[in-house]
N, C-alpha and C positions, 0 to 999 in steps of 0.2 A: 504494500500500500504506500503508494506517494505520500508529499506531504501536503497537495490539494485535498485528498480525498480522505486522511486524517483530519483536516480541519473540518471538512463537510460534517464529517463524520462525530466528530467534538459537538460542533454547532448543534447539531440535529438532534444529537442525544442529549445535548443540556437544555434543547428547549421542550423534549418532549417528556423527559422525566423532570424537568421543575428544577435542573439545577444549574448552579454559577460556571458561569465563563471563566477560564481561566483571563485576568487584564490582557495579556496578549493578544488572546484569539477574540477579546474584544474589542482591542484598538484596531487590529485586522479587519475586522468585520465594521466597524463604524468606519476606516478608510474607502472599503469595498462597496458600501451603500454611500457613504457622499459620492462617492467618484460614480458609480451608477447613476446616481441624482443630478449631476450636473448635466451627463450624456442625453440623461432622456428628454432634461428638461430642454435641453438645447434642439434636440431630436425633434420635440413637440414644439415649440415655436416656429422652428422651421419648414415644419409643414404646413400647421396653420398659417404663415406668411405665406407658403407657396400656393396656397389654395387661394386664396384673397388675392393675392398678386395675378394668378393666374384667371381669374375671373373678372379682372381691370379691363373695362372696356376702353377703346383706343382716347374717348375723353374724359380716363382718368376715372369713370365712375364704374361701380362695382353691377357686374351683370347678376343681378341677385338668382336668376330661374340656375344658371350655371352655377353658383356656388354653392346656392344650395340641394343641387344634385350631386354634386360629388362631394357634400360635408356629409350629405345621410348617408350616400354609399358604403362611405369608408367609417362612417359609426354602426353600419348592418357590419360590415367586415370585420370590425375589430370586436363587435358586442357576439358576432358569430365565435370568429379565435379564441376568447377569453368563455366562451360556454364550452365550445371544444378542448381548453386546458382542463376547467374543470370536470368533462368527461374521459380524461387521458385521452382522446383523440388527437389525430395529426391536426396542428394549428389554422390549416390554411390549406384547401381544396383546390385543384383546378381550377375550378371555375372562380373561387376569390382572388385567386391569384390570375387569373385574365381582367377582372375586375379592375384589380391594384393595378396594372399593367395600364388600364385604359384610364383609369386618377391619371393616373402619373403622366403619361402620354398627352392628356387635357393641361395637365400643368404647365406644357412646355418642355418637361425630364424626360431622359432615356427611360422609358415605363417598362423595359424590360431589368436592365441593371436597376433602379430604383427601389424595384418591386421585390428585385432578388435578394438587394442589402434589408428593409424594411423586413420584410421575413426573415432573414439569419436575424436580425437584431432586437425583433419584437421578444417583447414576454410582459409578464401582467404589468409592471410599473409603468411600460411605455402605454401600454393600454391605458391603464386608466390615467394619467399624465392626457393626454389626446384627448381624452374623454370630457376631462376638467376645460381642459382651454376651449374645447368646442362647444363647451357649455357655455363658458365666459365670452365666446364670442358672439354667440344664442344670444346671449342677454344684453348683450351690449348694440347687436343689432337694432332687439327689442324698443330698446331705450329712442336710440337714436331713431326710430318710426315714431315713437310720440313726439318727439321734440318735433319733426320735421314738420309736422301739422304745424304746431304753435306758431311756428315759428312764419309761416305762408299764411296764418289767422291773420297775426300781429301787420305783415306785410301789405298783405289784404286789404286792412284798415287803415294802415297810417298811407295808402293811397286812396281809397275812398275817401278820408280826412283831406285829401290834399287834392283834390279833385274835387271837394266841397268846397275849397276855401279860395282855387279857381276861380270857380263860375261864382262866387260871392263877388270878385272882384270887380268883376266886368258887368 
């Protein structure tokens, strides 16, 4: 037995009978989940930018039917992979992976290499990481749909105001 597969092995057994880490194999393991945490998180912005970027219509404004085709795609895709982990199944099908292929492809990326690295590098934390921002982007869309009314109300008015005070003059 290596010495990856003793730590696994440490790890596994002290969280599944209740007991302490040796500090070492805790600093190990807290370096090995930040450094994880960076990757994904980096991972995860940059697709959510790719997607958004890629649904940028030539002026500048975001093709909403387009983005939000390929944001549910690849939330069916990942909320599939992540029920398939928890059934021990293989992650990623055929046919999601021609899926991923055609995201990727729409984004402007090589949708075959993209598709290929995304799968070696998925596992749950990129999931739900992805899951989160696309949520946060959900909501932020949301938002900016109310505002966008107000904001054409107010507009609205202070030209009808100013279109009253016009024809008052003359």
């Amino acid at each position: 037995m290596g010495f990856l597969d003793g730590f696994i092995k440490r790890v596994i057994d002290a969280l599944e009978k209740g007991k302490k880490l040796a500090p070492k194999d805790i600093a190990r393991l807290k370096r090995i989940l930040e450094k994880r945490k960076r990757v994904v998180t980096i991972a995860s912005r940059a697709t959510i930018a790719a997607l958004l970027m890629s649904a940028r219509k030539e002026d500048g404004k975001l093709d909403e039917k387009k983005f939000k085709k390929n944001m549910i795609l690849l939330e069916m895709i990942i909320d599939t992979a992540l029920k398939n982990a928890e059934e021990g199944k293989s992650l990623f099908s055929k046919g999601m992976r021609k899926k991923l292929v055609s995201i990727f492809n729409d984004m402007g990326l090589n949708g075959e290499d993209t598709a290929r690295k995304f799968i070696a590098h998925f596992d749950e934390m990129l999931a739900i990481e992805l899951k989160e921002s696309m949520e946060q982007v959900k909501l932020r869309k949301k938002e900016e749909r109310k505002v966008v009314p107000k904001i054409k109300e107010n507009k609205y008015v202070e030209e009808q105001e100013e279109k009253k005070k016009r024809l008052k003059s003359l």
